[in-house]
N, C-alpha and C positions, 0 to 999 in steps of 0.2 A: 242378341244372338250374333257372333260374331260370322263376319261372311266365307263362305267357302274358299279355301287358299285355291289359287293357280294349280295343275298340272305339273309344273316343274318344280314346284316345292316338293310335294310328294317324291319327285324322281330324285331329286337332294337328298330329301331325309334318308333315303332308299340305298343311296351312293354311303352317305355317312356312315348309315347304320349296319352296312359289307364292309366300312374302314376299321368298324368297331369288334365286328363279328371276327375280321383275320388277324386285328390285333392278339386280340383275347386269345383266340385261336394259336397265336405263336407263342402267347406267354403261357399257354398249355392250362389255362383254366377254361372251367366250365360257367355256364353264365348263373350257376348257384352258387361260388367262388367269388366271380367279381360280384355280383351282385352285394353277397355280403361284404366285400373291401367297400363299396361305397355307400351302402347304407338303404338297397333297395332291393324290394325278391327278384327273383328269377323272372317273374312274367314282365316285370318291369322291362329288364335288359332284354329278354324276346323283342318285348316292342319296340322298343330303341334301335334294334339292329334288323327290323325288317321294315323300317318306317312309318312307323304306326303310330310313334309317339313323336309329341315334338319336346325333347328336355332343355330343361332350362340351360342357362350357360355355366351355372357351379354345379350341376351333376354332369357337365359335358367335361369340367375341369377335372373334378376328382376321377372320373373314369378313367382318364388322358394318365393322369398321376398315377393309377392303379395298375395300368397297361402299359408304363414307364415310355409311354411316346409323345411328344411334343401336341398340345390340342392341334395346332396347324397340319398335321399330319391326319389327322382324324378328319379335318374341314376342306382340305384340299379337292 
């Protein structure tokens, strides 16, 4: 059983997953949209953009790709 992450991981993913939600947001999709450009449902990208999930770093790519914004833009 893997140990409980830190505090500020949580607040990370948190921060991310608001980089993810305003992208999405300006390229005027909904998260059943992206979702389907990257290959995962809607509850998926829920949890990704209120930090509930921790994604891997090639569904953090293809997102980035979908959302036509630099992954650094997303990680900042």
């Amino acid at each position: 059983m893997p140990a409980e992450q830190p505090a500020w991981v949580r607040t990370s993913r948190e921060h991310v997953g608001a980089r993810i939600r305003d992208a999405r947001e300006h390229a005027n999709l909904s998260q059943i949209q992206l979702g389907e450009l990257v290959g995962v449902d809607h509850k998926t990208v829920h949890r990704i953009e209120y930090g509930r999930s921790d994604p891997k770093l090639g569904l953090l790519l293809q997102i980035a790709r979908a959302l036509d914004v630099p992954l650094s833009e997303l990680l900042r």
